[in-house]
C-alpha positions as CSV (number, residue, x, y, z in Angstrom):
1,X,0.0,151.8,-110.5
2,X,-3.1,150.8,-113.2
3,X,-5.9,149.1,-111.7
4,X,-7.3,146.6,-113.8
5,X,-11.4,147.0,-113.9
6,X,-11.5,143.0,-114.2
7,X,-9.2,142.8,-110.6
8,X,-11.9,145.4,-109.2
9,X,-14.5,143.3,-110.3
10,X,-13.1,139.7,-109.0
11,X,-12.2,141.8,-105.5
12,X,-16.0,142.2,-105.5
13,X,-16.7,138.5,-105.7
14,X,-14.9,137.9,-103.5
15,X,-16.7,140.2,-101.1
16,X,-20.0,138.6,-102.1
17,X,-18.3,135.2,-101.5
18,X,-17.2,135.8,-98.2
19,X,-20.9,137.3,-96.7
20,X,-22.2,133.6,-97.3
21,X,-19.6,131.8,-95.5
22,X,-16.7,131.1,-98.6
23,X,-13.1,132.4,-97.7
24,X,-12.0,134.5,-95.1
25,X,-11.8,138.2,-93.7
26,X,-7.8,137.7,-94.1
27,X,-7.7,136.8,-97.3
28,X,-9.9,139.0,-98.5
29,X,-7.6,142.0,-96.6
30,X,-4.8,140.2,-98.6
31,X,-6.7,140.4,-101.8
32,X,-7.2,144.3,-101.1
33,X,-3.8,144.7,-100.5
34,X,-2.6,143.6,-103.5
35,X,-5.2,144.6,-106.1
36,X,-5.2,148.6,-104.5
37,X,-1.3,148.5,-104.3
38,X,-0.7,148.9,-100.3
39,X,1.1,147.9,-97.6
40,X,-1.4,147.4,-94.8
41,X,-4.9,146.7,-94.8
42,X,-7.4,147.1,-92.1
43,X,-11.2,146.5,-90.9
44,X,-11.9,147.2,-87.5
45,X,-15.2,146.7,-86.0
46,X,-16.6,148.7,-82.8
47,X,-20.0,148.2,-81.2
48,X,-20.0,151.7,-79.5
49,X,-22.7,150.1,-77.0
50,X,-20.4,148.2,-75.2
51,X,-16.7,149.3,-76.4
52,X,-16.1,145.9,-78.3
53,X,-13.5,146.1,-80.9
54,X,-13.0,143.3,-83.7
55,X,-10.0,144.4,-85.4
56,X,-8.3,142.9,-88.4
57,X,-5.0,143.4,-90.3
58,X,-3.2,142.5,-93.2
59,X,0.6,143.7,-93.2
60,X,1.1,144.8,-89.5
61,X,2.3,142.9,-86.9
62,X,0.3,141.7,-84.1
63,X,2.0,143.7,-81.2
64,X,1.4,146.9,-83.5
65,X,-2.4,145.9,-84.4
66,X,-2.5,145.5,-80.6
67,X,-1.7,149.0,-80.1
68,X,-3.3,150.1,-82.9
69,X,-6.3,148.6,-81.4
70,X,-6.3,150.4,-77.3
71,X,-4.6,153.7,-78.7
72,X,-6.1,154.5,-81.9
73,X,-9.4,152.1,-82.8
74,X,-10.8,152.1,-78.9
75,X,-14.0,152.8,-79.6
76,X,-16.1,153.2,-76.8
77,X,-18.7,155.7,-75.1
78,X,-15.7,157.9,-73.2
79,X,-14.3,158.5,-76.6
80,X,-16.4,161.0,-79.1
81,X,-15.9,160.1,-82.4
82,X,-16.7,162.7,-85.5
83,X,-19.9,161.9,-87.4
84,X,-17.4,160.8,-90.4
85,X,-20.1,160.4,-94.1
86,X,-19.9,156.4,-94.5
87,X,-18.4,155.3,-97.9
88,X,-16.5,158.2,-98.3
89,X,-13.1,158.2,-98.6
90,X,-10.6,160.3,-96.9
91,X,-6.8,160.4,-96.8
92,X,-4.3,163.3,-96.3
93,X,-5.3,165.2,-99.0
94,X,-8.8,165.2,-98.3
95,X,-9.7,164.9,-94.7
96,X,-12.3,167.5,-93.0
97,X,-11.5,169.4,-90.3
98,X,-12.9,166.7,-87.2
99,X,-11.6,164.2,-88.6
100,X,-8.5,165.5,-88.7
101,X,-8.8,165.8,-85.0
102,X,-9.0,161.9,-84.3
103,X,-6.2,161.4,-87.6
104,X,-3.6,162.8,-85.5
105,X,-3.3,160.8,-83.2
106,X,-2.7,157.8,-85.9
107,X,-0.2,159.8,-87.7
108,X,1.9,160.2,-84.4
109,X,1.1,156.5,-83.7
110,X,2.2,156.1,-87.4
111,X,5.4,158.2,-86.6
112,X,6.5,156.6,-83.9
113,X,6.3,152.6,-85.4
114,X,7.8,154.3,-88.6
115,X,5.1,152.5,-90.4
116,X,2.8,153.6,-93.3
117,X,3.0,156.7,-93.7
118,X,0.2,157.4,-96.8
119,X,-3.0,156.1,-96.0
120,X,-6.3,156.1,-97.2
121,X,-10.2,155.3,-94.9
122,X,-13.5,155.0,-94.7
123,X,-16.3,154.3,-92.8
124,X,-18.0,150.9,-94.4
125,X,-20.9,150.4,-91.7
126,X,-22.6,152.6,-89.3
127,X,-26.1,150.8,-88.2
128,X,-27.6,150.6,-84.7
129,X,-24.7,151.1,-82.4
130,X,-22.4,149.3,-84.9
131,X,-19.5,151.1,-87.1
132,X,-16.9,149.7,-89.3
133,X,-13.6,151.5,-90.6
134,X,-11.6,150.0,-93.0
135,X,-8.3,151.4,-94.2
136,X,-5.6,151.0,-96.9
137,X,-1.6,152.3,-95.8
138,X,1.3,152.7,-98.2
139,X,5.2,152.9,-97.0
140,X,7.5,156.4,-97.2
141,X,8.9,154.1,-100.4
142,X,5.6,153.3,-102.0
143,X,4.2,156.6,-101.8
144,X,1.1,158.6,-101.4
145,X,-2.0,156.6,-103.1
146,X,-2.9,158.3,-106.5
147,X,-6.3,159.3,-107.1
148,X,-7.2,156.5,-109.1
149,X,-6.7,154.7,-105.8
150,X,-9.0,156.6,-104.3
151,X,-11.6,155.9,-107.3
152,X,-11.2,152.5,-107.0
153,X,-11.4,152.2,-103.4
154,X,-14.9,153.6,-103.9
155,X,-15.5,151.3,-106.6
156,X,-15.0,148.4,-104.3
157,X,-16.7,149.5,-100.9
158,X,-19.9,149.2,-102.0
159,X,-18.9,145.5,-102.1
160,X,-17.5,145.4,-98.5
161,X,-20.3,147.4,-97.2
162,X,-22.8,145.0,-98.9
163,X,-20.9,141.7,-97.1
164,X,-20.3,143.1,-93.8
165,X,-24.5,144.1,-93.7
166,X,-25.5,139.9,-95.2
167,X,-23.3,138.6,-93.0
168,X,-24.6,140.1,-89.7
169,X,-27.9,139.6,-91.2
170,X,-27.2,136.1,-91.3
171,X,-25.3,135.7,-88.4
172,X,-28.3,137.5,-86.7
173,X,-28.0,134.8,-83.7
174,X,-26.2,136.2,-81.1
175,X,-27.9,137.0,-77.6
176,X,-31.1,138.8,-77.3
177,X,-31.0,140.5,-74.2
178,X,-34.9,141.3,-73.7
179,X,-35.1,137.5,-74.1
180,X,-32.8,136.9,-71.9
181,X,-34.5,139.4,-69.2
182,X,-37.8,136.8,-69.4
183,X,-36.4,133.6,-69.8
184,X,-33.7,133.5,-67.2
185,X,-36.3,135.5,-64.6
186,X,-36.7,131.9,-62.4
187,X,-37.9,132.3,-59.3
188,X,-36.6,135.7,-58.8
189,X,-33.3,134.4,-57.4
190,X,-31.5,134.2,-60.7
191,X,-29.7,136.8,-63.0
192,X,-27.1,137.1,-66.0
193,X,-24.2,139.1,-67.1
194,X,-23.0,138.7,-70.9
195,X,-19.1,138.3,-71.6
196,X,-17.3,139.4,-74.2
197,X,-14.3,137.9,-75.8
198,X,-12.0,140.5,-73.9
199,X,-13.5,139.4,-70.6
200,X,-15.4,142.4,-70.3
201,X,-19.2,143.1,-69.5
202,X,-21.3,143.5,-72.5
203,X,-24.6,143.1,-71.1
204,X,-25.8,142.8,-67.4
205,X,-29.4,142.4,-66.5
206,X,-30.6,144.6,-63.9
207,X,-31.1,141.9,-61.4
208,X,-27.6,140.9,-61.7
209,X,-26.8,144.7,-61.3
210,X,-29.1,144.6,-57.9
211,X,-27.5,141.8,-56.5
212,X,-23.9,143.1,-57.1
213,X,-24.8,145.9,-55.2
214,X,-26.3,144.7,-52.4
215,X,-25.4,141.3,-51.8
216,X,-21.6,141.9,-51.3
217,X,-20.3,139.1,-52.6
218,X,-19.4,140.3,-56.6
219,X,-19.2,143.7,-58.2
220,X,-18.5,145.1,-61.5
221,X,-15.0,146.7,-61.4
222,X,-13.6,147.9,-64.8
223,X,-15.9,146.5,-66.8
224,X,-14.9,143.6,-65.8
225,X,-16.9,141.1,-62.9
226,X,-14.7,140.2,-60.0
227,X,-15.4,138.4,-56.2
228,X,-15.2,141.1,-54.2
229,X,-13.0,138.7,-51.6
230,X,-9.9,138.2,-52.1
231,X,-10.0,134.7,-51.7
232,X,-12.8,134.1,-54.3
233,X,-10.9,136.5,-56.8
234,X,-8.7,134.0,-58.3
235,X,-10.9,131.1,-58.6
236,X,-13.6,133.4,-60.9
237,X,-10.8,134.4,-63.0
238,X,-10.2,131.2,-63.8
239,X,-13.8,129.9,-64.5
240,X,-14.2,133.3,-67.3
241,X,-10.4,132.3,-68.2
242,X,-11.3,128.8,-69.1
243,X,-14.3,129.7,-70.7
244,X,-13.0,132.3,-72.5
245,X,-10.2,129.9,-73.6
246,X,-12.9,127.6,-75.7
247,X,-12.8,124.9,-72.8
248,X,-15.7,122.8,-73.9
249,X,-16.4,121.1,-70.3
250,X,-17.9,123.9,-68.6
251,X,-16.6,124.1,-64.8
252,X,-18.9,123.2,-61.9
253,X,-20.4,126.3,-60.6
254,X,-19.1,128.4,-57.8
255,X,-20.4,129.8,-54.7
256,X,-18.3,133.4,-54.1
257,X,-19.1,134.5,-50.5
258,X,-19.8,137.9,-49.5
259,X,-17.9,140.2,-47.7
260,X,-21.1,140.8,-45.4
261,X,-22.6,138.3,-43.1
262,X,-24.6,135.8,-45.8
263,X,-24.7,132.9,-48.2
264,X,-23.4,134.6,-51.3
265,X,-23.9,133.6,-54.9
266,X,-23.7,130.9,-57.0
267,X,-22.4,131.2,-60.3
268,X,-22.6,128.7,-63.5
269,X,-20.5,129.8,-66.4
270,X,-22.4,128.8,-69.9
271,X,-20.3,129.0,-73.2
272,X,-22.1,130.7,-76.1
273,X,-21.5,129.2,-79.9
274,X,-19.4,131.1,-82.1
275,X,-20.2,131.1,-86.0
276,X,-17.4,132.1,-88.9
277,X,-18.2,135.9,-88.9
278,X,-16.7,139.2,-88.4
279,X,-19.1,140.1,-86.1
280,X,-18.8,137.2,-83.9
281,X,-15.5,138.9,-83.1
282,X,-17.5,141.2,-80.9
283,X,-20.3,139.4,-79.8
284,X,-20.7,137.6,-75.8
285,X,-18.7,134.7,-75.2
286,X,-19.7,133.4,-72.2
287,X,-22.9,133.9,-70.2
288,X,-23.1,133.9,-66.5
289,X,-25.8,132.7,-64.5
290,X,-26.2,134.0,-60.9
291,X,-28.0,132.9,-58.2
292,X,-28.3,135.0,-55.3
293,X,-28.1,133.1,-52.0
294,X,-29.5,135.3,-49.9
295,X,-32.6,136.3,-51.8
296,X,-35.9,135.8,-50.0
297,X,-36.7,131.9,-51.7
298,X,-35.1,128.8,-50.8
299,X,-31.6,129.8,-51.9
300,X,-30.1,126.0,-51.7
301,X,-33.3,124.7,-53.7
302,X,-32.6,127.6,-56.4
303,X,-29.2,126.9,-56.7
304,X,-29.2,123.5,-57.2
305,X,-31.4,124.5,-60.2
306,X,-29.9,126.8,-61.4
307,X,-26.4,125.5,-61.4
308,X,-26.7,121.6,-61.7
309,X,-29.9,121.7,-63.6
310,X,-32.4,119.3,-61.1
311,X,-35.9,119.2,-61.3
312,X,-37.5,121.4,-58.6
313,X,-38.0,118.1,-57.1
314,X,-34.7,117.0,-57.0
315,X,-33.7,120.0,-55.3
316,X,-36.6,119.6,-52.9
317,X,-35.3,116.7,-51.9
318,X,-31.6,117.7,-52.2
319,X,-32.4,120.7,-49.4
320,X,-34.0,118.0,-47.3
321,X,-31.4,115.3,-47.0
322,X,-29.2,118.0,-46.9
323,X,-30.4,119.2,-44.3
324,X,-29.9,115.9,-42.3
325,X,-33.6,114.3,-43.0
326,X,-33.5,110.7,-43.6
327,X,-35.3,109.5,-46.9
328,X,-38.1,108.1,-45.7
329,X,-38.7,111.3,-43.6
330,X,-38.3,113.6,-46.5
331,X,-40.4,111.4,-49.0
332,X,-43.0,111.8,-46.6
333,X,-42.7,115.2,-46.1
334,X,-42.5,115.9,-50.1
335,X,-46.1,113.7,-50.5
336,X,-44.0,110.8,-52.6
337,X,-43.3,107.1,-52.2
338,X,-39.9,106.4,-50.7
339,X,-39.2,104.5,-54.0
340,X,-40.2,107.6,-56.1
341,X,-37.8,109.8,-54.2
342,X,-35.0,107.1,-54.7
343,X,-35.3,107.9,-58.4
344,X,-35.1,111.4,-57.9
345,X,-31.9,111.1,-55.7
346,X,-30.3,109.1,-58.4
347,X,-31.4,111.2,-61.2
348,X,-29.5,114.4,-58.8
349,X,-26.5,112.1,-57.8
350,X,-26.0,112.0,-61.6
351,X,-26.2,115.7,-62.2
352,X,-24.6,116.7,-59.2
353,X,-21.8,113.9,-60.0
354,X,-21.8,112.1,-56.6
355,X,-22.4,109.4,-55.3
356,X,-22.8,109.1,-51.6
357,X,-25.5,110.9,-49.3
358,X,-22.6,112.1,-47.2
359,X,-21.2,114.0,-50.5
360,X,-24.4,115.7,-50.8
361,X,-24.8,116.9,-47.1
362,X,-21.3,118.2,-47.9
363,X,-22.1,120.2,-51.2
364,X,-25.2,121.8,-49.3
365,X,-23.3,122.8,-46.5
366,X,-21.0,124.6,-48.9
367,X,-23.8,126.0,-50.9
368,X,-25.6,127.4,-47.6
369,X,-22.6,128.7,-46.8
């Protein structure tokens, strides 16, 4: 086919566009399709810290982009990838020797879905535990690419490399885990795990990791966090589940006992904002707020904090009439009026979404295990 510099040059645009937020990743894929004279497009996006994969496709189907995706693209640190020059562009007729290695196993993938025979890559992003392929295909009847394919593939990847590196630059506000590690710290009782789109653990402070390990009551399994009873199993696949599935009402938090004699943990399930970028793909979705039970504080006190969001007061006081302390007994023992402590039982009612004292004595209970 001839390629028309002016089509090269509007493919660009469109590149620059779409890093500040105009169009989107499919039609752009759509756009490369057509102007380059392929079949199939793709961009896949790996963070080889955690195993995430963002993968997009123009002119496969989604069961064979699935594939694609846990066969061929599964970046993670169990597989060794070949240390491939970025912005050059390979294809059959010019592939080094390691690279052919990894190839391989997309030709017989190839093969066996009788798709695409001709295809042409490159590596468009490879910065701090990030990489990004993206790569042309062309049917048995289409052909192998020409070399002036190959030229103007180079031409435009510049263009792509250029969007993918403004557009995480601006979409620089996912989850900073070193914050994280000193803002979340509490009163030592409380830890995180990050959750990526695939339900899988992308980031786990070490507390968390602590707590899974000695506490009995959760463990990472997979990659994945599960209740280590079977009992609890179900219900915490359902809170990630629902979470995962953009509910906007986040579930009440819940208490997963141990399989050891103990209280457990308590665990609040915050969705994190998305933004329109490629790299949101791969960032955490949900972050998960553990509070150990059985650590040495007042776990009750800490876990009404933590999951409900009372004052420390409130939760004084919460513990206290929890505990079967009448109000005037509690006030006194808190160094408040009886009418101040009304206030703060009503202000807890409302985020504990009760309304009786009897309610209350229950949700303890439960919490205390």
């Amino acid at each position: 086919m001839t390629l028309d510099t002016a089509d090269l040059a509007r493919l660009a645009q469109e590149m620059v566009d779409l890093a500040v937020g105009h169009g989107d990743w499919n039609g752009a894929l759509d756009r490369l399709n057509v102007t380059l004279g392929a079949d199939a497009a793709t961009i896949e996006l790996a963070d080889l810290r955690t195993g995430a994969v963002a993968p997009l496709g123009h002119g496969l189907d989604r069961a064979a982009l699935a594939e694609y995706t846990d066969r061929i693209f599964a970046i993670n640190p169990r597989v060794k990838r070949p240390d491939i020059q970025p912005l050059a562009v390979y294809s059959q007729r010019h592939i080094p020797a390691d690279v052919a290695a990894v190839a391989g196993e997309f030709d017989d993938w190839i093969s066996r879905h009788r798709l695409c025979p001709h295809w042409l890559g490159s590596v468009i992003l490879a910065d701090a535990g990030l990489v990004a392929f993206t790569s042309l295909q062309a049917s048995a009847d289409r052909g192998a690419f020409a070399l002036e394919t190959e030229a103007a593939l180079a031409m435009v990847l510049p263009a792509l490399t250029a969007c993918l590196q403004v557009e995480r630059a601006l979409g620089r506000r996912g989850i900073d885990a070193a914050a994280l590690e000193q803002g979340l710290g509490g009163d030592g009782v409380q830890h995180h795990c990050l959750v990526d789109a695939a339900g899988h653990v992308a980031h786990a402070s070490p507390g968390f990791l602590a707590m899974a390990q000695r506490n009995g009551a959760i463990d990472i399994i997979g990659g994945r966090v599960v209740a280590q009873r079977e009992a609890d199993r179900k219900a915490l696949e359902a809170m990630l589940a629902a979470m995962l599935a953009g509910n906007l009402v986040a579930p009440p938090p819940l208490r997963i006992a141990p399989i050891v004699p103990g209280k457990g943990v308590l665990l609040r399930a915050v969705r994190l904002n998305e933004a329109r970028s490629l790299f949101d793909r791969i960032r955490p979705r949900v972050l998960l707020l553990a509070t150990d039970l059985d650590a040495p504080a007042r776990g009750v006190e800490a876990a009404l904090r933590a999951g409900w969001g009372l004052t420390a007061r409130e939760a004084e006081l919460c513990q206290l009439l929890g505990e079967g302390q009448p109000l005037a007994a509690a006030a006194a023992r808190m160094g408040v009026t009886e009418q101040t402590a009304r206030t703060h039982l009503k202000n807890a009612f409302r985020r504990l979404e009760i309304e009786r004292q009897t309610d209350l004595v229950r949700l303890v209970a439960r919490i205390g295990g």
